[in-house]
FIGUGU-953109 format. One record per residue: residue in three letters; x, y, z of N, C-alpha, C in turn. Coordinates in Angstrom, 3 decimals, decimal comma. Example, Ala and Ser with C-alpha at 12.3 -4.5 7.8 and 13.67 -1.06 7.14 Angstrom:
REM residues 2
ATOM   r     n.c1     n.c2     n.c3    ca.c1    ca.c2    ca.c3     c.c1     c.c2     c.c3
ATOM ALA   13,190   -5,690    7,800   12,300   -4,500    7,800   13,200   -3,300    7,800
ATOM SER   12,850   -2,250    7,080   13,670   -1,060    7,140   12,900    0,030    7,870
***
This chain:
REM residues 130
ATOM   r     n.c1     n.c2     n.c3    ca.c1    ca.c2    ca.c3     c.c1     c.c2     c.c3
ATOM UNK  -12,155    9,836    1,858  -12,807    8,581    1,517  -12,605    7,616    2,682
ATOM UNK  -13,468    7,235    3,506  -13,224    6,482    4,624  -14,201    5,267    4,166
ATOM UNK  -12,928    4,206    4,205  -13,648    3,020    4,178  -14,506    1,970    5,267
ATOM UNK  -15,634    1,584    5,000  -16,462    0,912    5,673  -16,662   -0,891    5,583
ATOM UNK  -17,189   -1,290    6,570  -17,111   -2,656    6,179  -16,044   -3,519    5,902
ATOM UNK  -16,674   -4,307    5,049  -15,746   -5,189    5,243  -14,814   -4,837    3,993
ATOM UNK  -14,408   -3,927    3,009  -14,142   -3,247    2,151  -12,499   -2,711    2,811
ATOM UNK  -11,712   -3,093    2,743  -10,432   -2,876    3,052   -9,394   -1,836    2,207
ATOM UNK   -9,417   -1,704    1,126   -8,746   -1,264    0,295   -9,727   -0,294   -1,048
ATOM UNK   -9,258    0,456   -1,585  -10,087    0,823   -2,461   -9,053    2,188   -3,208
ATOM UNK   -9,645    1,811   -5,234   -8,927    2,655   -5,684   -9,514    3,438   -6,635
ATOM UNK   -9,599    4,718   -6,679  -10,349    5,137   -7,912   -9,669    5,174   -9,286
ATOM UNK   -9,467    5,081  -10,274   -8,807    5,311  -11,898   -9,686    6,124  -12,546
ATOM UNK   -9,154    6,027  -13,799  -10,237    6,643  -15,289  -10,871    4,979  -15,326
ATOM UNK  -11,295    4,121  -15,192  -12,036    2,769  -14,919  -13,461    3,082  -13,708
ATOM UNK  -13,059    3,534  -12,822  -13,557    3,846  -11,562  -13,893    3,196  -10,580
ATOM UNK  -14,492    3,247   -9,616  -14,134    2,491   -8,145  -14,586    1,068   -7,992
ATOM UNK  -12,706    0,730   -8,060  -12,917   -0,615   -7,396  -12,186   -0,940   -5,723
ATOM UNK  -13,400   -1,800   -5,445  -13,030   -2,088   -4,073  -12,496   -3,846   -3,811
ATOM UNK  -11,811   -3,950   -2,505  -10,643   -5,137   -2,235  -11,844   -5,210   -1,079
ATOM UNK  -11,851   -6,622   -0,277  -11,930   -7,207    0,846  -10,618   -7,633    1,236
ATOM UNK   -9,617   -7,943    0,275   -8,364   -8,825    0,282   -7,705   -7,846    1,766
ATOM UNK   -6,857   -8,408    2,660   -5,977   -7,876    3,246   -4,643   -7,666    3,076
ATOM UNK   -4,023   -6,525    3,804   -2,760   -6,101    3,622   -2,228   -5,532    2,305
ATOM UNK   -1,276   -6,000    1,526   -0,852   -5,009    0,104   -1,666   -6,602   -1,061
ATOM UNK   -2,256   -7,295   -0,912   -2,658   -8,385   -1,622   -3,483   -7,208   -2,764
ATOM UNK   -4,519   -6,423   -2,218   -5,328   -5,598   -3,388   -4,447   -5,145   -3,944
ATOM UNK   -3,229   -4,415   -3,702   -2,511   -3,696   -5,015   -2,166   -4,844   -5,756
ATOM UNK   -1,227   -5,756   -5,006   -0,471   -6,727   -6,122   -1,857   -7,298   -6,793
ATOM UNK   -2,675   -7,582   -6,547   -3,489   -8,448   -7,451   -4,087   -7,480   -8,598
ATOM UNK   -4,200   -6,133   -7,853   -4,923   -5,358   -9,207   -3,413   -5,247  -10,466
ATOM UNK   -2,350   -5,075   -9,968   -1,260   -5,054  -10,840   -0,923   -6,284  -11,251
ATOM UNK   -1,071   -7,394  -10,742   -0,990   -8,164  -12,003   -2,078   -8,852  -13,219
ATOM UNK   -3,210   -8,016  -12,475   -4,163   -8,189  -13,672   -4,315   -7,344  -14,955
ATOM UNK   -3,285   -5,729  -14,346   -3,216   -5,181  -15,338   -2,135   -3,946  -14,349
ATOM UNK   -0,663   -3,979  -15,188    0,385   -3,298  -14,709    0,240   -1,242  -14,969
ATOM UNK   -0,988   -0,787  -15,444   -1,382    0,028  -15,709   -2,440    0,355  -14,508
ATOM UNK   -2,663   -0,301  -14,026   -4,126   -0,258  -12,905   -4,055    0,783  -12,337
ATOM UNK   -2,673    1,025  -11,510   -2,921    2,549  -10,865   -2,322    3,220  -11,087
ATOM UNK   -1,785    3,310  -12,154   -0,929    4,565  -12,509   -2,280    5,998  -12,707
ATOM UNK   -2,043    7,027  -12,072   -2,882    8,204  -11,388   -4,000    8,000  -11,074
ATOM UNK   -3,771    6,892  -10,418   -5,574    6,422   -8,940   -4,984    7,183   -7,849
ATOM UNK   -5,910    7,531   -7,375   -6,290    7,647   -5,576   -6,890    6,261   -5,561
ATOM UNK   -6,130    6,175   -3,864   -5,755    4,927   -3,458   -6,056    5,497   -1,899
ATOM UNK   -7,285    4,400   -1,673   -7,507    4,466    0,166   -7,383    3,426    0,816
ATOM UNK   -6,768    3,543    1,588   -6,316    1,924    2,487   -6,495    1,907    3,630
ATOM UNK   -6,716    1,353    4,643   -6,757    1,176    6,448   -5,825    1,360    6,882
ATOM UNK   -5,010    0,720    6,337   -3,564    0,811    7,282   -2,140    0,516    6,004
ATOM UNK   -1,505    1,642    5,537   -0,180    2,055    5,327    1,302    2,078    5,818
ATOM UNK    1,758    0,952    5,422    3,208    1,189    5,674    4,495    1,580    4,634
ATOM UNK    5,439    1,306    5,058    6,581    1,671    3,837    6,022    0,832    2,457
ATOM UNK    5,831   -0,976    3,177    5,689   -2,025    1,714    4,331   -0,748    1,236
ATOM UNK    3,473   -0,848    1,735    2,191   -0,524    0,779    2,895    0,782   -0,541
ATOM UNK    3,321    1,784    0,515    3,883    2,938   -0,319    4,579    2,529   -1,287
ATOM UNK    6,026    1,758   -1,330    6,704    1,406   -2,404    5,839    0,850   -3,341
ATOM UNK    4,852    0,592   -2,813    4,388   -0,397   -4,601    3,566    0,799   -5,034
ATOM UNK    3,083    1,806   -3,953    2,212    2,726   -4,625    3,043    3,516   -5,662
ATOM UNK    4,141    3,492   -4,848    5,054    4,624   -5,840    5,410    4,094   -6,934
ATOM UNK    5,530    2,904   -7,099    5,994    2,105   -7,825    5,057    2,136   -9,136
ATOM UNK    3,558    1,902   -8,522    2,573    1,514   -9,134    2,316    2,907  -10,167
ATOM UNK    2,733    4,119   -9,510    2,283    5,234  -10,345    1,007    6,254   -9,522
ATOM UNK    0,958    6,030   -8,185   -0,507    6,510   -7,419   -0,334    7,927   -7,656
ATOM UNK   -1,282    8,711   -7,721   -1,332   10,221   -7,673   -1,665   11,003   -6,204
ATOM UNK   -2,546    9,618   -5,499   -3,030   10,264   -4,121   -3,426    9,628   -3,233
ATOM UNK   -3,131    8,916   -1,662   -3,069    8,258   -1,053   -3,898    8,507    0,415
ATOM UNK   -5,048    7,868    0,621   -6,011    7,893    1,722   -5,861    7,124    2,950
ATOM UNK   -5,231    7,364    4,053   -5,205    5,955    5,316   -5,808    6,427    6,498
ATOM UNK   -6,407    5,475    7,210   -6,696    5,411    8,162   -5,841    5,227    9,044
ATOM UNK   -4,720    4,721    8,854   -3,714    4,617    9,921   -2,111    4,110    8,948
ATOM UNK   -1,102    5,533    8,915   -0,273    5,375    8,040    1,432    5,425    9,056
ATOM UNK    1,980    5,023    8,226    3,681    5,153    9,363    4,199    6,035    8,824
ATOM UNK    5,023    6,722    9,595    5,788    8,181    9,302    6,619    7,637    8,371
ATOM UNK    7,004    6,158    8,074    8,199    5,749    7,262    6,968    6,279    5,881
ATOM UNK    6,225    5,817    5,553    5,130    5,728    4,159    4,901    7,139    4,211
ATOM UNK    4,540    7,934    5,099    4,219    9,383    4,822    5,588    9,890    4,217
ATOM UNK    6,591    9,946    4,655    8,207   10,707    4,357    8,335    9,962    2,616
ATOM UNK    8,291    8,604    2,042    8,339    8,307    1,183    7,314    8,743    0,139
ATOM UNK    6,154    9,080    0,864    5,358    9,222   -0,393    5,432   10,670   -0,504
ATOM UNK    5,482   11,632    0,447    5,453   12,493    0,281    7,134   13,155   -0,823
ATOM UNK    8,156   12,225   -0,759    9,230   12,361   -1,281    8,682   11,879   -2,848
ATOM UNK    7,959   11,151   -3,225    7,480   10,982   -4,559    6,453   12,025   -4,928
ATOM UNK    6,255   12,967   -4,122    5,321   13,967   -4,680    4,316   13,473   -5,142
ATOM UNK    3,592   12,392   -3,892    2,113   11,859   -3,993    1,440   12,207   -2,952
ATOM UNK    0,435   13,046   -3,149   -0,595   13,388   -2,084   -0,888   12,418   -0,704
ATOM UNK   -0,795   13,085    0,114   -1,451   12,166    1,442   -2,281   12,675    2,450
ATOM UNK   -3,536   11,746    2,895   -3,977   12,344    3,574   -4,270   11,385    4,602
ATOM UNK   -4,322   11,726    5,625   -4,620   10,181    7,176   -5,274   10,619    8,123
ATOM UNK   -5,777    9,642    8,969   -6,425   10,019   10,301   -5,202    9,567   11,346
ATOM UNK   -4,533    8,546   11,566   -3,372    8,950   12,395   -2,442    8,540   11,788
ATOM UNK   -1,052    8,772   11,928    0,149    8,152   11,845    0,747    7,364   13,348
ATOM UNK    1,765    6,087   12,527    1,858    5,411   13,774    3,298    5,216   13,628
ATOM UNK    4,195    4,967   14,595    6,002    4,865   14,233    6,359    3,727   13,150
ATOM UNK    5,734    2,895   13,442    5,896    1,346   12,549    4,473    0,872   12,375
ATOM UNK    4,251   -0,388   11,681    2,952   -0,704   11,744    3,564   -2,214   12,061
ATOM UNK    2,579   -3,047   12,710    2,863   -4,043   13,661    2,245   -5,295   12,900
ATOM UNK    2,755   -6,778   13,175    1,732   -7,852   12,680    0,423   -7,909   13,275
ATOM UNK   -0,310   -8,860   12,421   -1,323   -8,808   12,675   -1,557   -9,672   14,725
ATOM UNK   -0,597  -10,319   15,101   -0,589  -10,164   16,129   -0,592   -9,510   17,269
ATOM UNK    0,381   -8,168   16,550    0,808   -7,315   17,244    1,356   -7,521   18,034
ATOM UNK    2,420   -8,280   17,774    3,668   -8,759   19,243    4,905   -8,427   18,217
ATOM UNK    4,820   -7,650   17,162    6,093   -7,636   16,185    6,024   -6,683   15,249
ATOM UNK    6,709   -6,061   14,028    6,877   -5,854   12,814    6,233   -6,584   12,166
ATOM UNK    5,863   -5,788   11,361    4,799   -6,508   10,150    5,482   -7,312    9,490
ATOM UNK    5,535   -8,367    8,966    6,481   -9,220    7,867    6,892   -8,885    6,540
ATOM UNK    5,997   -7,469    6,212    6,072   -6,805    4,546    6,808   -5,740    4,876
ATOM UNK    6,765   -4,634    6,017    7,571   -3,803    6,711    8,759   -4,594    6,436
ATOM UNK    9,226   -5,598    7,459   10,197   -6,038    7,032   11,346   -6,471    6,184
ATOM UNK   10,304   -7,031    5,089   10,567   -7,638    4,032   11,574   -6,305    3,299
ATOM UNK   10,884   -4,690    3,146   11,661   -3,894    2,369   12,230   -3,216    3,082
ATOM UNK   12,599   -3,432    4,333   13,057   -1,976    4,853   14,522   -2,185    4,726
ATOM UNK   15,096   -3,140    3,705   16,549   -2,893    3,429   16,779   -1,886    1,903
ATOM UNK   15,709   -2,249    1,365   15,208   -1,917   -0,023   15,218   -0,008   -0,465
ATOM UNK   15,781    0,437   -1,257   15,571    1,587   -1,257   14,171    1,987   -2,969
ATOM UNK   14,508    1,043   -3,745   14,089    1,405   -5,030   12,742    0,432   -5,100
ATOM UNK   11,737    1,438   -5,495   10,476    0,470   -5,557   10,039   -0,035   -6,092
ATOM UNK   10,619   -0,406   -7,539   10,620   -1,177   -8,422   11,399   -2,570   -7,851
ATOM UNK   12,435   -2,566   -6,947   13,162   -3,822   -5,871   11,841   -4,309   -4,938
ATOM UNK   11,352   -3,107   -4,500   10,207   -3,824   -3,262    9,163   -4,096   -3,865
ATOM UNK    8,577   -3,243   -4,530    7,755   -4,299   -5,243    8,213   -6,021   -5,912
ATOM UNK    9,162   -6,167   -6,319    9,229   -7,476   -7,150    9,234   -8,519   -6,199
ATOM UNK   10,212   -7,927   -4,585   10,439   -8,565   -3,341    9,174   -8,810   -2,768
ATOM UNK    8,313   -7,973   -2,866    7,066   -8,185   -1,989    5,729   -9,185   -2,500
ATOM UNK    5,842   -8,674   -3,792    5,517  -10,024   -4,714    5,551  -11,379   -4,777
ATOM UNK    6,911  -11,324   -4,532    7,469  -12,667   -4,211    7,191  -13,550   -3,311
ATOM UNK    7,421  -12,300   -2,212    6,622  -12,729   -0,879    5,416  -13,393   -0,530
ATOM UNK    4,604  -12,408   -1,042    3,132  -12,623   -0,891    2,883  -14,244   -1,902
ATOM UNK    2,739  -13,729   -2,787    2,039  -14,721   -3,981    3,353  -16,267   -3,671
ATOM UNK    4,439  -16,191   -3,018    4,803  -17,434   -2,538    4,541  -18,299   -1,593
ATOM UNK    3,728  -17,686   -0,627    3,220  -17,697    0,655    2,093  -19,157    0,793
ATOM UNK    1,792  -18,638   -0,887    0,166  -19,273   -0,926    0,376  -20,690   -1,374
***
């Protein structure tokens, strides 16, 4: 499933395909707090994958995970939750949107082992931001 446009994120369910413009992990958290069931066994395609995205996937319940560009940290984790993955490249870390750094959500969990912690942390994050 390769996403186009301006379409950033995208997940299939028993509901069926909905698509994000939103950037970064904003489409998961927003589909989960509109409904904490949302992806429990979606395939889930994203642009770009890091550890944060994975923990909430794992978190979230994903069955199968699509990137265009994923980090060996998110591949080793998801693949340790026995959730499908499939990518066009992997990258060592994934960088801010500047790209002079670590991503700030990378960051945020990489002390974090349990993804029920990074999710609530990343949450926090995000939706405090605003």
């Amino acid at each position: 499933m390769a996403l186009r446009g301006a379409v950033r994120c995208a997940a299939y369910n028993s509901t069926g395909l909905h698509l994000s413009e939103e950037k970064g992990i904003r489409p998961m958290l927003l589909w989960l707090e509109e409904d904490p069931e949302f992806l429990k066994g979606a395939s889930v395609a994203d642009k770009i994958v890091g550890r944060a995205a994975a923990m909430i996937m794992i978190y979230a319940g994903v069955k199968e995970v699509y990137a265009s560009v994923i980090s060996n940290a998110a591949i080793e984790i998801l693949k340790e939750a026995d959730i499908s993955v499939t990518y066009s490249m992997s990258a060592i870390a994934i960088s801010n949107r500047r790209g002079d750094g670590i991503c700030p959500m990378e960051r945020a969990v990489a002390p974090i082992k349990d993804p029920e912690a990074a999710y609530k942390a990343l949450r926090e994050k995000v939706f405090s931001e605003n």
